[in-house]
C-alpha positions as CSV (number, residue, x, y, z in Angstrom):
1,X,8.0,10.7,23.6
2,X,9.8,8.9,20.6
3,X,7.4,7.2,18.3
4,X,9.1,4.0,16.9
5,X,6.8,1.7,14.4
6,X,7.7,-2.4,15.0
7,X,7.2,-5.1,12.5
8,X,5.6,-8.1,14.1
9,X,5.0,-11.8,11.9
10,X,2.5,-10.3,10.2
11,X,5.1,-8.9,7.9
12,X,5.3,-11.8,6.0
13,X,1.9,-12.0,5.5
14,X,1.8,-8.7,3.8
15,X,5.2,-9.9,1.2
16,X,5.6,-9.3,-1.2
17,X,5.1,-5.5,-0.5
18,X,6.9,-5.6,2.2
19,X,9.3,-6.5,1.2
20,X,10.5,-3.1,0.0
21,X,9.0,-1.3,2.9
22,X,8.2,-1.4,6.6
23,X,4.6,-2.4,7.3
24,X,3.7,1.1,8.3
25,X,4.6,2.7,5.5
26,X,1.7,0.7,3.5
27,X,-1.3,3.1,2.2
28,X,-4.5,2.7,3.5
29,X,-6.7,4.8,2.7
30,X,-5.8,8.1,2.0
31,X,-2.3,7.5,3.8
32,X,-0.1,5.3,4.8
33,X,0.2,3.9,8.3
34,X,2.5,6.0,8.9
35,X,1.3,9.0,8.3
36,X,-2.2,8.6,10.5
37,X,-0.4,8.0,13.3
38,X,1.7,11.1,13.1
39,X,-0.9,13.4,12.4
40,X,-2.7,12.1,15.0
41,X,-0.1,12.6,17.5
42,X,1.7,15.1,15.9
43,X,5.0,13.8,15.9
44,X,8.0,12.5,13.8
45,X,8.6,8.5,13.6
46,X,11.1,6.5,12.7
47,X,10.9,1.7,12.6
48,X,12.5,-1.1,13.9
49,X,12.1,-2.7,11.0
50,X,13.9,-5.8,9.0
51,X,18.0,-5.2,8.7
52,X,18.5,-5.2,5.3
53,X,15.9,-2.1,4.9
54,X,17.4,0.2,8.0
55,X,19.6,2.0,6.0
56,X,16.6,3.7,4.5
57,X,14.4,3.3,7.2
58,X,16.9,4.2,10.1
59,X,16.0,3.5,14.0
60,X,16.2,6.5,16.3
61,X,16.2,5.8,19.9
62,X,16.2,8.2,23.0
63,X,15.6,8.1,26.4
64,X,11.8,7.5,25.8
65,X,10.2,5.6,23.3
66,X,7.0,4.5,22.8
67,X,6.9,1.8,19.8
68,X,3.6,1.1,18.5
69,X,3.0,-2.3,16.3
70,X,3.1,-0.7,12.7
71,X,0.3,-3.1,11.4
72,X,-2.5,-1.1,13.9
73,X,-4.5,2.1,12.6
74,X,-5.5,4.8,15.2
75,X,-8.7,5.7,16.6
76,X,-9.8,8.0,19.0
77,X,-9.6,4.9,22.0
78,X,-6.4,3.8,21.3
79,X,-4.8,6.4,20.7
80,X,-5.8,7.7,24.3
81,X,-4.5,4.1,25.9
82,X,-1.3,4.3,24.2
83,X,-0.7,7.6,25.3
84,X,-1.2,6.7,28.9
85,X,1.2,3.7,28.6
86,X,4.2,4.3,31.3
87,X,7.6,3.6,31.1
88,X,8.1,-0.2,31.3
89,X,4.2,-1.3,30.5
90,X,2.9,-3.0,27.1
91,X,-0.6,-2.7,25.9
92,X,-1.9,-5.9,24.6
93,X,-5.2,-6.8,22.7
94,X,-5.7,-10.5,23.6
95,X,-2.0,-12.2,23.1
96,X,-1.3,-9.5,20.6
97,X,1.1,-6.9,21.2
98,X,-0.4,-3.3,20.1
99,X,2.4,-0.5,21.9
100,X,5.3,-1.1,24.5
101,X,6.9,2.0,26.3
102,X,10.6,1.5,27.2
103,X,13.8,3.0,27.6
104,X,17.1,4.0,26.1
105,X,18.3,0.3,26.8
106,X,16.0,-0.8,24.3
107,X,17.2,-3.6,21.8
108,X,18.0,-2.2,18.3
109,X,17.1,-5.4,16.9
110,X,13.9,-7.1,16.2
111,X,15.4,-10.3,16.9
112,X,15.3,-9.4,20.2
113,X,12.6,-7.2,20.5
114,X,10.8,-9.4,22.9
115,X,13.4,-9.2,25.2
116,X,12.4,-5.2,25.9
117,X,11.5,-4.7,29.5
118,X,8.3,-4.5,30.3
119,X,6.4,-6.8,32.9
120,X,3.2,-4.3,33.8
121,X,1.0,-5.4,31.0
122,X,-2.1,-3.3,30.2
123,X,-4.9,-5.3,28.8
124,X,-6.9,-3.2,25.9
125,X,-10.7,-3.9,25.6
126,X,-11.9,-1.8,22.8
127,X,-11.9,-3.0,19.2
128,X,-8.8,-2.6,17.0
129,X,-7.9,-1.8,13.3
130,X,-5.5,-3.7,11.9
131,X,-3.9,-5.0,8.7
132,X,-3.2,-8.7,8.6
133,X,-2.9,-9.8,4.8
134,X,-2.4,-8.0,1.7
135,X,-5.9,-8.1,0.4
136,X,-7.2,-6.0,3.4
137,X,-5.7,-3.1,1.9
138,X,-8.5,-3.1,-0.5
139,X,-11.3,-5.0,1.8
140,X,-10.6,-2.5,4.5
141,X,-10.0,0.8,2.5
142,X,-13.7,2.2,2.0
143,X,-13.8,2.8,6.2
144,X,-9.9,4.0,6.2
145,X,-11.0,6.4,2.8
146,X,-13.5,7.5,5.2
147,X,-12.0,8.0,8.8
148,X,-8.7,10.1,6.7
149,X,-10.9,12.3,5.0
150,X,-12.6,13.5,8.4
151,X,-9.3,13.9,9.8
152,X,-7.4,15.7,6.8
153,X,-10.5,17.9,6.3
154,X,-11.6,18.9,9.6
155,X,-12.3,22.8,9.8
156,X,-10.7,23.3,6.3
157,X,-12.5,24.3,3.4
158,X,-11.5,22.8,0.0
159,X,-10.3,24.7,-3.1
160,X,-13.2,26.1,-5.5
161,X,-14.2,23.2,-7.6
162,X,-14.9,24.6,-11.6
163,X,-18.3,24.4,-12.9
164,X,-17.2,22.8,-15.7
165,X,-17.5,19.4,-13.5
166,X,-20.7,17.5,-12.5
167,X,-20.6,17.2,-8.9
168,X,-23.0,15.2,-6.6
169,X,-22.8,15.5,-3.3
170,X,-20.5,18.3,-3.5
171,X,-20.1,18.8,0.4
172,X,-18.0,15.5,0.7
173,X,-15.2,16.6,-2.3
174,X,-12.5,18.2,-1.2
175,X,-9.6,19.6,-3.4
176,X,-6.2,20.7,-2.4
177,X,-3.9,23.9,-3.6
178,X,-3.1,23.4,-7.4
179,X,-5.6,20.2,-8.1
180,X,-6.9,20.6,-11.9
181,X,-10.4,19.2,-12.8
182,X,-12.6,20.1,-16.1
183,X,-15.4,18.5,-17.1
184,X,-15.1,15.4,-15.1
185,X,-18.2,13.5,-12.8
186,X,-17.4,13.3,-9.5
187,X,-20.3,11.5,-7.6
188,X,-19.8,11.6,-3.6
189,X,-22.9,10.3,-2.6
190,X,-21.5,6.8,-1.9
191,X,-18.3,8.4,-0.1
192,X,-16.1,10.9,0.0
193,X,-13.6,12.4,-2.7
194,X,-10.1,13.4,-2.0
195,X,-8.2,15.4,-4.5
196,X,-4.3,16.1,-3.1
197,X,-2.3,18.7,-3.8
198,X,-1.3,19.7,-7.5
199,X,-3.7,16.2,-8.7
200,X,-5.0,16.2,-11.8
201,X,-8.5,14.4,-13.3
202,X,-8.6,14.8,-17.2
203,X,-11.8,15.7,-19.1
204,X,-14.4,12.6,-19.5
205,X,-13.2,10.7,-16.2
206,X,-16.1,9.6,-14.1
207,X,-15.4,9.1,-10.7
208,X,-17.6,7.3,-8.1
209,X,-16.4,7.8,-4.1
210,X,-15.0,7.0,-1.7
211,X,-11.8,8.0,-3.9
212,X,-8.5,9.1,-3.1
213,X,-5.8,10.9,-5.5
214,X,-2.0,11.6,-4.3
215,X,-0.2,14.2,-5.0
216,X,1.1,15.0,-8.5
217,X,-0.8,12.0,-9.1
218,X,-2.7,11.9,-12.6
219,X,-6.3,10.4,-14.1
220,X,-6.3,9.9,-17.8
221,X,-9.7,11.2,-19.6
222,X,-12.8,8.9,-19.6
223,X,-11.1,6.8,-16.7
224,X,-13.6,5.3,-15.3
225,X,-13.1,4.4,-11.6
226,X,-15.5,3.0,-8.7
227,X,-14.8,2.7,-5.0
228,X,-13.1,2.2,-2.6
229,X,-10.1,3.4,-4.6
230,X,-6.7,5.0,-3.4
231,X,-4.3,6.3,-6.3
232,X,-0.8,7.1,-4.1
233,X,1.5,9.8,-5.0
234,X,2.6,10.3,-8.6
235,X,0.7,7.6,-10.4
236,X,-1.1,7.5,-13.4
237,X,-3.9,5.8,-14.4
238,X,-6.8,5.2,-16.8
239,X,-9.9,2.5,-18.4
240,X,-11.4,1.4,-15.0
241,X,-10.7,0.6,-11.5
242,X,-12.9,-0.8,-9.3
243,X,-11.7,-1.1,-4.9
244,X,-8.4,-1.2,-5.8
245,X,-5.2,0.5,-4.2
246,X,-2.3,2.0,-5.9
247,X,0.4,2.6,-3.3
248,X,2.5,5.3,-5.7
249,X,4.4,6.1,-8.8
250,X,3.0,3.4,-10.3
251,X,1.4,3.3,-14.0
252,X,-2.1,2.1,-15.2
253,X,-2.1,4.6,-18.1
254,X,-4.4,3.2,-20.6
255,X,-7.5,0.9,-21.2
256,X,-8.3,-2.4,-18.9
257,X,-9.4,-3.3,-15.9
258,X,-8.2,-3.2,-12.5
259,X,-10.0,-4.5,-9.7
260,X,-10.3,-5.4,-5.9
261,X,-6.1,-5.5,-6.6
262,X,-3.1,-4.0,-4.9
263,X,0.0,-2.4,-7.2
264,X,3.0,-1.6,-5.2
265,X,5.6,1.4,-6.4
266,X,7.3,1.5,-9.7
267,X,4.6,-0.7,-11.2
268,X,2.9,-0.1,-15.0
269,X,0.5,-2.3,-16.6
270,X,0.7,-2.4,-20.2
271,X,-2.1,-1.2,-22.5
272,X,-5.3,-3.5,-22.2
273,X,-3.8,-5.6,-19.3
274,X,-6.8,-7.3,-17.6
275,X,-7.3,-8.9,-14.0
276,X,-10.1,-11.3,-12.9
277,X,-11.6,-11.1,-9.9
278,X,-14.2,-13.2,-9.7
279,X,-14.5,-17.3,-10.4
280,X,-16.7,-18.5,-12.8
281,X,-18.1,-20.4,-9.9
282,X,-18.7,-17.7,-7.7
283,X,-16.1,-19.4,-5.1
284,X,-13.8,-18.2,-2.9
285,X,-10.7,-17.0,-3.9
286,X,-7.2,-18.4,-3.0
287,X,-4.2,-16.5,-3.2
288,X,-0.3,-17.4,-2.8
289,X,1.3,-17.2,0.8
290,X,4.6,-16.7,1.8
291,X,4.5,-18.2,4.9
292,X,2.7,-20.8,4.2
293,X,4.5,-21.7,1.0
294,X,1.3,-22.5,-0.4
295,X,-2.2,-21.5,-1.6
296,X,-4.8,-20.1,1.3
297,X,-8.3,-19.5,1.2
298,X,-8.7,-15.5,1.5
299,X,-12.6,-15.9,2.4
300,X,-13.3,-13.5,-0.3
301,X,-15.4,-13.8,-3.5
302,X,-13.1,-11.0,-5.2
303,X,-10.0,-10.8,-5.2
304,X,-7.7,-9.7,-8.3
305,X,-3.7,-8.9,-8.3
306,X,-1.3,-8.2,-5.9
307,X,2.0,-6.7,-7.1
308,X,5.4,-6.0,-5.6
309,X,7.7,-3.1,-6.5
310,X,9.3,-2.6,-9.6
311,X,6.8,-5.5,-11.5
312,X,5.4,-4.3,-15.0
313,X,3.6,-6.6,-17.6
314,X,3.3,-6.2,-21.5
315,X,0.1,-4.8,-23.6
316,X,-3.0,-7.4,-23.6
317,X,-1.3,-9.3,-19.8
318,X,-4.1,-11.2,-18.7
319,X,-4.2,-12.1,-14.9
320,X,-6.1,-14.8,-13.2
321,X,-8.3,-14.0,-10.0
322,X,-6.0,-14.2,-6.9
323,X,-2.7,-13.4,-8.7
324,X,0.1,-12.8,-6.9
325,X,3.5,-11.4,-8.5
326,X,7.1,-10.3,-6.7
327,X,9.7,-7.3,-6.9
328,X,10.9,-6.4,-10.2
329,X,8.9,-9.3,-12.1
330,X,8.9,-8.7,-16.0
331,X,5.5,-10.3,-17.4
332,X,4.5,-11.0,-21.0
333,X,3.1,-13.0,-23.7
334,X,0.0,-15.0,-24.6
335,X,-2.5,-16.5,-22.2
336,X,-3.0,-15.9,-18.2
337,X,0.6,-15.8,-16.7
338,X,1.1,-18.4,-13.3
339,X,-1.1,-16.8,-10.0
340,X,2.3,-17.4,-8.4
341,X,4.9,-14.7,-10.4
342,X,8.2,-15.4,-8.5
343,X,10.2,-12.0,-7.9
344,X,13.0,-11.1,-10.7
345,X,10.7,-13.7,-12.8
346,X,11.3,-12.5,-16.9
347,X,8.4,-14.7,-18.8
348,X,5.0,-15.5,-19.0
349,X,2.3,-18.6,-19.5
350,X,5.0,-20.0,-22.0
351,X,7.2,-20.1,-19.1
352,X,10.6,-18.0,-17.0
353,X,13.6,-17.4,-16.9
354,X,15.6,-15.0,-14.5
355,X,15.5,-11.3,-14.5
356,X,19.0,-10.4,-14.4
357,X,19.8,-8.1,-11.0
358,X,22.1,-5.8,-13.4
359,X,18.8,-5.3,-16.3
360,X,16.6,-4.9,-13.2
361,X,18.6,-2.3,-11.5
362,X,19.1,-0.4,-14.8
363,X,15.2,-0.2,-15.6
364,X,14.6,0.8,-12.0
365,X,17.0,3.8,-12.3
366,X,15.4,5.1,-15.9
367,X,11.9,5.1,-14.0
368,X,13.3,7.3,-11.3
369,X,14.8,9.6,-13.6
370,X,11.5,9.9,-15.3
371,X,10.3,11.0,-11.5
372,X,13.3,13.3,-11.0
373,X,14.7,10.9,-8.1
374,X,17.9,8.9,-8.0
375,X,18.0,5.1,-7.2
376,X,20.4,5.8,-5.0
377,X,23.0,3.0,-3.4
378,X,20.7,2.4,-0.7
379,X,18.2,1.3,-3.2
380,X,20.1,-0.8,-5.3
381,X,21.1,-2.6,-2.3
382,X,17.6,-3.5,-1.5
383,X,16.9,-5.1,-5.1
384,X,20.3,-6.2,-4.7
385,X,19.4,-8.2,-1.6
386,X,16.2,-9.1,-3.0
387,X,17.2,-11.2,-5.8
388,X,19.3,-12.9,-3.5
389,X,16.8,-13.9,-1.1
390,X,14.3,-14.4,-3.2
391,X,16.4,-17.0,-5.6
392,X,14.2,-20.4,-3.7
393,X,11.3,-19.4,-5.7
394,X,12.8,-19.7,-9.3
395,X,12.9,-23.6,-9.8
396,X,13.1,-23.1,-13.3
């Protein structure tokens, strides 16, 4: 069976970071959609995702494919049902579309995905999983902490963890091959802590679970960082985090606070670089909406930043609760910046101007280089398109 992750219309409810990305490949957790689902079924995937990301995300199709709506996380009850699915059947949760099972005749399109055969509908009756908006990441990451640590752990013992450490509830840390810790406080009593392979934590952090660190992926000495935290692969970062989620290689190297917040890739905060997540008045929080075009209420009393690929602010950025900022943004300046940051947006409080594609494109290669990767032509064609698509947003 070939496994083939959709995009549905809640994409655009997860922009701006997906705009760089299918919506499985978002990190929840301690890994992305993507990768639960094929650890759970043991298997290779590939998307059916927007057209102007297929070249890096290519389609595979054979004679049997089974494409599963990339927004869902497994469990143990879906999994089951999808697996049972036969060839022309669709497994629905209500009027939502969780997995459809179809042939080699299947559209390579998502335009007209919904033309896919498949008249024998399967109703599903347990609960579901499933990302709908950007701040759920965070909201819904102290569970999905949880549930991948059972699974990535199960009948595996961790790495020896140095005395050197203070360690609480030692039973629920687990260290991969090559993870460096000295002198650190790891307290798993409120969840568990995930260390991946060749991670380090510096002297002086202090570390409160559940908590997940990528691989290669770096915490500065006397970080201090709460839960539910994810730090993705390759990212560094320091002062304190509270809930937050770092997808990977992105930068929070130095002093400041970071909470209930989402940084995409390619991100760095600048030294002392703040973000509010609470209201003075204790009120919900609105955030920005793509698809609305407008403001929506997100229900929750914290809420920080959410930032797209590529975005970086100066020392001493100061972000209001609820702030939302694009791909490749460039922030600085005195006072809190607009909680609306159009992508390719160079400015700050004081007002924008445009981030040239050609400046963009050359910062985004240096940063590779720092990571020993290319930003290859496939990339480039992504920012490329971006700045195109996103012009409607800069009015100024």
């Amino acid at each position: 069976m070939n496994i083939i992750f959709f995009d549905d219309d809640t994409r655009i409810n997860l922009l701006p970071l997906t705009y760089t990305r299918p919506v499985c490949d978002l990190r929840l957790g301690i890994m992305t959609i993507r990768e639960k689902w094929e650890k759970q079924l043991s298997v290779k995937s590939s998307t059916l995702t927007e057209s102007y990301l297929r070249e890096k995300f290519p389609l595979v199709i054979t004679d049997d494919n089974l494409f599963v709506n990339a927004c869902v996380l497994p469990d143990e009850g879906l999994l089951q049902a999808i697996k049972n699915l036969k060839a022309g059947s669709r497994l629905v949760y209500e009027d939502f579309v969780l997995a459809i099972r179809s042939g080699k005749d299947t559209p390579k399109d998502l335009q007209q995905f919904s033309e896919i055969p498949g008249t024998d509908i399967i109703s599903y009756s347990g609960k579901i999983s499933r990302l709908k908006y950007c701040w759920d990441l965070f909201a819904m990451n102290e569970q999905a902490i949880a549930d991948d640590f059972k699974v990535l752990t199960a009948g595996r013992k961790s790495q020896s963890i140095s005395t050197s450490n203070k360690c609480i509830q030692a039973e629920n840390i687990f260290l991969e091959e090559g993870v460096r810790v000295e002198c650190a406080i790891l307290n798993a009593s409120a969840g568990p802590i995930y260390l991946a392979k060749d991670s380090e934590v510096m002297e002086g952090a202090m570390i409160r679970g559940p908590f997940s660190l990528g691989e290669h992926a770096q915490v500065k000495m006397g970080a201090k960082i709460y839960g539910a935290t994810t730090i993705g692969p390759e990212c560094r970062v320091g002062g304190e985090v509270s809930n937050s989620v770092m997808l990977g290689y992105s930068n929070k190297g130095h002093d400041g606070f970071l909470g209930n917040s989402v940084l995409g890739e390619w991100c760095n905060l600048g030294a002392d670089s703040n973000n509010s997540n609470l209201k003075n008045n204790y009120s919900k929080i609105k955030v920005w909406s793509y698809k609305d075009d407008d403001y929506i209420n997100t229900g929750l009393q914290f809420c920080g930043l959410i930032m797209g690929d590529h975005s970086k602010c100066s020392i001493n950025t100061m972000f209001n609760t609820g702030t939302v900022v694009g791909v490749s943004a460039n922030i600085y300046g005195n006072g809190f910046p607009p909680k609306f940051v159009p992508s390719f947006a160079w400015g700050g409080s004081e007002g924008f101007k445009t981030y040239r594609i050609e400046e963009a494109q050359e910062v985004a290669q240096r940063v590779y280089e720092r990571r020993k990767l290319e930003f290859n032509v496939i990339e480039q064609k992504i920012l490329k398109y971006l700045f195109e698509y996103t012009t409607k947003y800069r009015s100024w």
